[in-house]
C-alpha angles and dihedrals in degrees: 000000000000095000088084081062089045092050097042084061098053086049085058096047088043085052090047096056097044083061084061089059114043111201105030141087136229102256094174140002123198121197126195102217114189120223090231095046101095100235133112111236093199098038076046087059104045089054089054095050093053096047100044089053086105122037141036095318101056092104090045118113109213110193123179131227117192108229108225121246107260121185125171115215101231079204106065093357093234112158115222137179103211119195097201124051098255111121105203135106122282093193104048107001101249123142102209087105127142125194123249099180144005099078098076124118095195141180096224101181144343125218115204132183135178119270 
């Protein structure tokens, strides 16, 4: 399950920017996690919640978003969020698309307080 190595490597980030702010603590992290991106949000989550049970980031609270599918037609350049795989157009059917979202696996946002 490679979301323990995922998640090995937020905690890391997550180290990495509290470095950035001496004297407070990570309340909240919020990951973007793309439906194409291979990765479990929940199993993500539950990874992150074994491995932060000692350290600084016992008390953190670490919440998942999925990030939508969004593919871009190369034919008539309409952007599209689609809800189902199937990469093609809904505009005018074609199937030169390339996807513009949906594979991140994101920080979105930190929330710090004081100790």
């Amino acid at each position: 399950m490679h979301e323990f190595s995922l998640a090995s490597n937020v905690l890391k980030f997550c180290e990495n920017e509290l470095h950035k702010r001496p004297g407070s603590k990570i309340k909240k992290v919020n990951l973007l996690v793309g439906v194409m991106g291979g990765v479990d949000g929940n199993l993500l989550i539950r990874a992150l919640d074994q491995l932060k049970a000692q350290g600084p980031f016992r008390d953190t609270e670490f919440m998942n978003e999925n990030a939508p599918l969004i593919i871009r037609c190369r034919s008539c350049r309409c952007e599209s969020r689609v809800e189902e795989i199937l990469l093609n157009c809904p505009l005018c059917g074609e199937d030169d698309v390339e996807l513009m979202g949906g594979q991140e696996l994101l920080v979105k946002n930190i929330v710090f307080s004081e100790k």
